[in-house]
C-alpha positions in Angstrom: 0.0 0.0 0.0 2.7 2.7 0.8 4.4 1.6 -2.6 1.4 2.3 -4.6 1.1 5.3 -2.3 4.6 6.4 -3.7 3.9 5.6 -7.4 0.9 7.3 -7.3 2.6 10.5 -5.4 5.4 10.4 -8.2 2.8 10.5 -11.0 1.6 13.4 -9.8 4.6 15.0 -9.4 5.5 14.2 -12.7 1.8 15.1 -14.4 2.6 18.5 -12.7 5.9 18.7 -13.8 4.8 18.3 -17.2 1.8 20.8 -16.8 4.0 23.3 -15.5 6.2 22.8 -18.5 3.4 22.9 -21.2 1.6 26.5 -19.4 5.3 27.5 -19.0 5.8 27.2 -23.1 2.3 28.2 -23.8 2.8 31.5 -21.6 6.3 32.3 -23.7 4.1 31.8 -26.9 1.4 34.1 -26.2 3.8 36.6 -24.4 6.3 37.1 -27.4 2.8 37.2 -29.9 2.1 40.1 -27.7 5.1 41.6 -28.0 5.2 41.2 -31.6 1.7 42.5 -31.7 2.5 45.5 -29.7 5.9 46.6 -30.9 3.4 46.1 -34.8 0.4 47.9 -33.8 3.0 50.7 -32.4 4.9 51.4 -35.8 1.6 51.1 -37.6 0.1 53.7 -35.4 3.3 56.0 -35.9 3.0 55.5 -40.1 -0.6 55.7 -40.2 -0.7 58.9 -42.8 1.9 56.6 -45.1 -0.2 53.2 -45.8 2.7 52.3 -48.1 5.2 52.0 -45.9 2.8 50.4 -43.6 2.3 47.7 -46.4 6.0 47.4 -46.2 6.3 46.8 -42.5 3.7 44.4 -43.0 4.6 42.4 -45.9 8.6 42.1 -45.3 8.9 42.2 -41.5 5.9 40.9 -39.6 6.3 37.4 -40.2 10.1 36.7 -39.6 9.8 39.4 -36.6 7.0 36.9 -35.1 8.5 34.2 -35.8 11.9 35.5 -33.8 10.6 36.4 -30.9 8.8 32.9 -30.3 12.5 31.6 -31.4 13.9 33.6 -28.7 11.3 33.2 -25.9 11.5 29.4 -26.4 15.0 29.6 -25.9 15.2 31.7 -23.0 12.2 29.2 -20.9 13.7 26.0 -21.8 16.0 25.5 -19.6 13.7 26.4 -16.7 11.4 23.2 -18.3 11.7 20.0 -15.6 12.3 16.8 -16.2 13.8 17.3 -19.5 17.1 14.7 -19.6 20.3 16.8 -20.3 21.3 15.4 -23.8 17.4 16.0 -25.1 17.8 19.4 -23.8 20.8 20.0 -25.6 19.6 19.1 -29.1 16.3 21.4 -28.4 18.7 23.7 -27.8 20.5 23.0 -31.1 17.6 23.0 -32.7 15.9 26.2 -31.5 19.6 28.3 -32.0 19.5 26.5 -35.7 15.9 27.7 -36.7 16.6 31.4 -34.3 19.9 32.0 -36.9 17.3 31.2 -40.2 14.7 33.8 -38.8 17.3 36.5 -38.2 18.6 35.8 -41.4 14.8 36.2 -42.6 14.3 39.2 -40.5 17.3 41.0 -41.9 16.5 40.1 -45.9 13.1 41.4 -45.2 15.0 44.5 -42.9 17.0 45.4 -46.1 13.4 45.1 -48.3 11.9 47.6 -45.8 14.6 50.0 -46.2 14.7 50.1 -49.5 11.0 51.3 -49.8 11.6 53.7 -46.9 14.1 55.2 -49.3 12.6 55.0 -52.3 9.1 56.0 -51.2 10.2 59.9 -51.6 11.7 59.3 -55.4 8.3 58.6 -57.5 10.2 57.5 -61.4 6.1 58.0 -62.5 6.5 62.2 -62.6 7.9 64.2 -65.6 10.9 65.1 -64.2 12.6 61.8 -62.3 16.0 61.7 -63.5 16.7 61.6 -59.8 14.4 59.1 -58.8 15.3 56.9 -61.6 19.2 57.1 -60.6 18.3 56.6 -56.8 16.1 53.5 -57.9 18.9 51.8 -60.3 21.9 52.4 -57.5 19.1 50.9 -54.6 18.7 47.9 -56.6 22.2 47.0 -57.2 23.3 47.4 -53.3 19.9 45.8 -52.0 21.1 42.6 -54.1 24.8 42.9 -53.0 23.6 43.5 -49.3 21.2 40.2 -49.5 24.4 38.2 -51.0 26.0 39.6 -47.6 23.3 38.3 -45.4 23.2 35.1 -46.7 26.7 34.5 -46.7 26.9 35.7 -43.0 23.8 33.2 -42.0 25.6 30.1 -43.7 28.7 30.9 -41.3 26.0 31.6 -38.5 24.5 28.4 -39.0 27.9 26.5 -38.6 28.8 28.7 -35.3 25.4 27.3 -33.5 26.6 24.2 -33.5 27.7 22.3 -30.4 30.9 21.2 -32.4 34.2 22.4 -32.1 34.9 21.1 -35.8 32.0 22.8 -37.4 33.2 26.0 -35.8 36.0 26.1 -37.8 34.2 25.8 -40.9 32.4 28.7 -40.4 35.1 30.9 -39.5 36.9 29.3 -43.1 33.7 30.1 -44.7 34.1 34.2 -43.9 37.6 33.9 -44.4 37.7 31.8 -47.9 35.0 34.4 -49.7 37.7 36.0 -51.0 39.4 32.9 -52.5 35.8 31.8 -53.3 35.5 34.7 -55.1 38.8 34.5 -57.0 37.6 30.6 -58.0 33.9 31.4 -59.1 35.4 34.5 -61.1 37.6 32.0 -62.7 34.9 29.0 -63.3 32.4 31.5 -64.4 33.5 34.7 -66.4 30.7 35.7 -67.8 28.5 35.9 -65.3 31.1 37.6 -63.0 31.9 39.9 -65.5 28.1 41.0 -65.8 28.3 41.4 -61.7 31.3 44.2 -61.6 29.2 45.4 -64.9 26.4 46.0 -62.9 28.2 47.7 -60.2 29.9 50.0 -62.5 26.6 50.4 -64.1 25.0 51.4 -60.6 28.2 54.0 -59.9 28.6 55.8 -63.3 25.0 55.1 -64.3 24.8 54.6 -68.1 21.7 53.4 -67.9 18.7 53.6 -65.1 15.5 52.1 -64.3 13.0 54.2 -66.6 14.9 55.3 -69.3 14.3 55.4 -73.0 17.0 53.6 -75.1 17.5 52.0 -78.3 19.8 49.0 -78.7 20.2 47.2 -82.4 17.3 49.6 -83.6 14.8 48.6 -80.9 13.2 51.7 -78.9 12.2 51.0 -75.4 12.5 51.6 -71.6 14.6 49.6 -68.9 12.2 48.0 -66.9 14.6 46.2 -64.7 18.3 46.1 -64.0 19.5 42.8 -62.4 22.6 41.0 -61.2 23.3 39.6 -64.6 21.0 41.2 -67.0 18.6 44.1 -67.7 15.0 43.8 -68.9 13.7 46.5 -71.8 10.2 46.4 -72.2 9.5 47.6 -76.4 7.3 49.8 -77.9 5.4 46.8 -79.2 5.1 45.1 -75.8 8.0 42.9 -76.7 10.7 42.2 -74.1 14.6 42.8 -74.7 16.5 40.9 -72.4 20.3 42.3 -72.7 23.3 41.1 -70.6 24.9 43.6 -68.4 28.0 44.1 -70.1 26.9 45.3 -73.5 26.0 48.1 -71.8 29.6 48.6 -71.0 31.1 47.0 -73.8 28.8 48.1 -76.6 27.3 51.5 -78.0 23.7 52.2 -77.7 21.6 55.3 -77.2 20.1 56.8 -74.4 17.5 59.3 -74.8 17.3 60.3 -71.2 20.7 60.2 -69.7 20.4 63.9 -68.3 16.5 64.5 -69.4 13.4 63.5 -70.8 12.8 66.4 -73.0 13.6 66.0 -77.1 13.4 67.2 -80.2 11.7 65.7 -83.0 11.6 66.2 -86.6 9.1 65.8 -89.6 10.0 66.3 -93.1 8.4 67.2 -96.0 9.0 66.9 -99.5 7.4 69.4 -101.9 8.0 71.1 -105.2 9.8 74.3 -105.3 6.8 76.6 -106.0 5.3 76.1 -102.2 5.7 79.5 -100.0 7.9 78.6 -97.0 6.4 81.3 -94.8 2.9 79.9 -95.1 4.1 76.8 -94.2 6.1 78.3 -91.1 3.5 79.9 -89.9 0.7 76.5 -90.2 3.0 75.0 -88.3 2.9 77.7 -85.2 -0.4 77.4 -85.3 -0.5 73.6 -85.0 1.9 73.3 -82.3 0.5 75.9 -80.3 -2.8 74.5 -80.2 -1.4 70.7 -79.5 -0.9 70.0 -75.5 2.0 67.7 -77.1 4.2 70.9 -77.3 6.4 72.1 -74.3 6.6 75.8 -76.4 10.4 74.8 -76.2 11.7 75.0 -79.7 9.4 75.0 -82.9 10.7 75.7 -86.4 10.8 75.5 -89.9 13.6 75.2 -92.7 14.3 74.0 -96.2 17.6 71.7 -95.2 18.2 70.3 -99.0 17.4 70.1 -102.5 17.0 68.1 -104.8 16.4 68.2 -108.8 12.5 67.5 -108.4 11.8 68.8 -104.7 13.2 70.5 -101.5 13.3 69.0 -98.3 11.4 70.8 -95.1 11.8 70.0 -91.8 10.2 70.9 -88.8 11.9 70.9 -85.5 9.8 70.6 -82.6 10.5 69.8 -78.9 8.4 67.8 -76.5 8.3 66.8 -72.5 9.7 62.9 -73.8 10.1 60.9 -76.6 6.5 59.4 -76.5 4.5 63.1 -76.3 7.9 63.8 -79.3 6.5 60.7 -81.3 2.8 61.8 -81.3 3.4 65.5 -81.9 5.4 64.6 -84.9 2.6 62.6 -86.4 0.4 65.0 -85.5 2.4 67.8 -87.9 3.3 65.3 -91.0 -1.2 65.0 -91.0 -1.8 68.3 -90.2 0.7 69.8 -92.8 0.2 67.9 -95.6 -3.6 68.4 -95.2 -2.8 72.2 -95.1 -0.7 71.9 -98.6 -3.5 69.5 -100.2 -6.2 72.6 -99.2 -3.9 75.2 -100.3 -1.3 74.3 -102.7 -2.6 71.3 -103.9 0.0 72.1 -107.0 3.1 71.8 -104.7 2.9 68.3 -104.1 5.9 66.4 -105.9 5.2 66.1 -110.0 7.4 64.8 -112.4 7.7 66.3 -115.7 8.6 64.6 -118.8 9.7 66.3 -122.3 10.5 64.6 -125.5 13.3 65.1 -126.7 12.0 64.7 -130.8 9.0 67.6 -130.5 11.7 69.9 -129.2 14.3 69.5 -132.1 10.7 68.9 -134.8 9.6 72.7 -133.5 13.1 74.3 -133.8 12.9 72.8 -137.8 10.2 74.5 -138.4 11.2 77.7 -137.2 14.1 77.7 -139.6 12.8 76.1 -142.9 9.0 76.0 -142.5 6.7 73.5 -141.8 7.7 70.0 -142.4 6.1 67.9 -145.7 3.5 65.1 -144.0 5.3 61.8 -143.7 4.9 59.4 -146.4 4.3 55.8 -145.5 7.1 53.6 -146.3 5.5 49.6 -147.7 6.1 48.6 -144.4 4.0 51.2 -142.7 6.3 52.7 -140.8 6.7 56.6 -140.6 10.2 57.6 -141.9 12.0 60.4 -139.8 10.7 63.9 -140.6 14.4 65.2 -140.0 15.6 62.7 -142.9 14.0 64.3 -145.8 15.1 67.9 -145.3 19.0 66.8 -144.4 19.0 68.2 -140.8 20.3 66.2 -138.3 19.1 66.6 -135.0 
């Protein structure tokens, strides 16, 4: 009887040891969800005017940051859990520093995202004028990706300095120290793709090229959607996509038609005969631009820039706010002008005029020895040269 008595006391003490262990890790559950939920509900509060940045917070940081502080308060209580045996206790231990090194790792990927759009949240590349948001954006991209490299590099060693071995210390303090040797290697294996990596770093320092500019590579007009590690994404006027390796932006010439602005000028020629009045058509084309929204009342004019034996060339200079407003405005004279000359010089379009050679030496004959006898038809019914009979030779 007192032995059951015993086993039956020790049950207990064990059921309660295990109860108090369960409400002790339930209690460090709910308390770092509070404090995630605070500490969130706080910078929410604070950024309430900027939901963007909210959205940020939210989407980037609020699920590693929760799933840290349970890491950590699980780590602090368990070694105030009873009746855990010491070896089990180690490899939760292991296994809770293991998963605590990933979720930092997560928290600081998403802490880099966050910044990022802290930063870039005050450069909007959608207004007129964003040559400075559009370099800011370009050079944020290219150190958000080397930063994230970093972070990752830094977790892998992390991962090896959590655990309980001497041996795999070592090879995560080799790990930090061989990147540069690691580096030296990969550059070797893989040239290319290196080679595109310092391209894109030297693209993100002497900026070439930025996110939202208009450039045209092997004829092809478009804007640079997105600059990666290893290659950059033009989206084309037609809704084609370009993708183009870093370097040929360093190694190859191409044009950039906003490298220090988005304002142009754009041309539209005409080709008319040589009776047209310039000044008329000067002054249709002040009257078209000024009425066209298209116009940025920059530069608008008109001159005759060559000649040729049947026409003249005319071309109109106008400027425009960017190349797409340039493209329509320049469409918009070549219809407008050419209906202008069809109302009122219809004459003026190009003609080509053709005189025979035969009727012009026939008519000087005549002139000096009278009108020529009628041709006589030959048996074969062919009309003998009027120039033959008299002995004149053309």
């Amino acid at each position: 009887m007192d032995r059951f008595l015993c086993l039956l006391a020790m049950s207990a003490f064990v059921r309660r040891d295990w109860m108090i262990a369960i409400f002790l890790f339930c209690a460090v559950v709910v308390f770092a969800n509070a404090i995630h939920y605070v500490l969130f509900w706080l910078l929410r509060k604070k950024q309430a005017g900027t939901e963007r940045h909210a959205l940020g917070l939210r989407r980037y940081l609020e699920s590693p940051a929760r799933a840290a502080f349970i890491t950590i308060a699980v780590r602090i209580a368990l070694p105030f859990l009873p009746m855990i045996p010491p070896r089990v206790l180690d490899q939760l231990n292991q296994t809770v520093e293991i998963l605590l090194v990933l979720f930092l790792g997560w928290l600081a990927i998403g802490g880099i995202y966050v910044a990022q759009a802290l930063l870039l949240s005050r450069y909007d590349i959608t207004v007129e004028d964003n040559l400075r948001a559009r370099r800011l954006h370009t050079q944020v991209q290219m150190i958000r990706r080397l930063l994230i490299g970093a972070v990752v590099v830094i977790d892998a060693a992390g991962l090896l300095w959590s655990m309980h071995n001497p041996g795999l210390w070592k090879y995560g303090t080799g790990l930090l120290a061989s990147a540069g040797l690691a580096s030296l290697a990969l550059a070797a294996a893989a040239k290319s793709t290196v080679s595109n990596l310092l391209a894109g770093i030297q693209i993100a320092l002497s900026e070439p090229i930025r996110i939202d500019d208009v450039v045209v590579i092997s004829g092809e007009w478009g804007r640079i959607a997105e600059i990666t590690s290893t290659y950059v994404v033009v989206n084309i006027w037609d809704q084609r996509t370009l993708i183009v390796p870093l370097s040929f932006f360093i190694e190859q010439p191409f044009t950039n038609w906003t490298r220090t602005g988005s304002e142009i000028l754009g041309t539209a020629f005409l080709y008319l005969d040589y009776s047209v009045p310039v000044e008329a058509l000067r002054a249709e084309l002040q009257r078209i631009v000024q009425q066209s929204p298209l116009w940025d009342k920059r530069v608008c004019g008109l001159q005759v820039t060559n000649l040729s034996e049947h026409t003249m060339e005319i071309r109109c200079l106008v400027s425009s706010r960017d190349s797409g407003k340039s493209f329509d405005l320049r469409c918009l004279i070549r219809e407008k002008m050419i209906e202008f000359v069809r109302a009122n010089y219809a004459h003026a379009f190009p003609t080509m005029r053709i005189e025979s050679h035969r009727e012009t030496t026939s008519r000087e004959v005549e002139k000096e020895h009278g009108p020529l006898p009628p041709p006589i038809l030959h048996p074969d019914n062919k009309v003998p040269n009027p120039l033959e009979s008299t002995g004149v030779t053309s």
